[in-house]
C-alpha positions, 0 to 999 in steps of 0.5 A, a space after each residue: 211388510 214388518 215394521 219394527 217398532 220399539 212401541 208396539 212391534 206389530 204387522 203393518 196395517 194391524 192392531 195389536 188385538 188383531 190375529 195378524 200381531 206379530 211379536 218381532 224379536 230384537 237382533 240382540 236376543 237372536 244373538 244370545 240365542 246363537 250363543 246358548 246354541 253354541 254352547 249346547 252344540 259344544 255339549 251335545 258333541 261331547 255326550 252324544 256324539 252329536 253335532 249341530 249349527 244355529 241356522 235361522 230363526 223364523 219369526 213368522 212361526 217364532 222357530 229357532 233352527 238349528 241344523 244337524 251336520 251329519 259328520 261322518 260315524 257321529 250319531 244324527 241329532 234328535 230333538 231329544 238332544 235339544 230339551 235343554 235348550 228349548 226350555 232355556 230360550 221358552 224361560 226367557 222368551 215365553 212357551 210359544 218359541 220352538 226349535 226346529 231341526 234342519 236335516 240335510 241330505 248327503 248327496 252321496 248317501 242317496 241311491 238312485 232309483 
């Protein structure tokens, strides 16, 4: 259970010093974070023929995901494609916040065994 304070953010039953310290990021800086992704999503579809969503942010190991929507004849998104943005939100944020990639599978494209 987290409990969210304005003092000290921490994990219920832990110090601040203790390894179990969880920084909790504030709704509206996940939304800020939506809106740069947005925005990058708009570029990348444009020069790399690429398209992408936020999906979630995980606090646990302070991961934003954002996932490929692996339209039809565009090209799959690559992390490569998301420098710009990670380096955007660690400017911000600090080094340790990351963005990871959700891949979904067509099931049309899956042949069976």
């Amino acid at each position: 259970m987290v409990v969210h304070s304005a003092v000290n953010r921490q994990v219920v039953g832990s110090s601040p010093t203790s390894a179990a310290y969880e920084f909790i990021m504030d709704k509206e800086d996940i939304e800020l974070v939506k809106e740069w992704t947005k925005r990058h999503a708009e570029y990348c579809s444009k020069f790399w023929k690429v398209d992408l969503i936020f999906e979630s942010y995980d606090p646990e190991v302070q991961t934003f995901y954002v996932k490929d929507l692996q339209l039809d004849e565009r090209e799959e998104l690559q992390f490569r494609h998301l420098f710009d943005l990670e380096k955007k939100i660690q400017n911000k944020h600090g080094k340790r916040y990351k963005i990871g990639i959700i891949y979904q599978q067509n099931p049309a494209a899956v042949t069976p065994y």
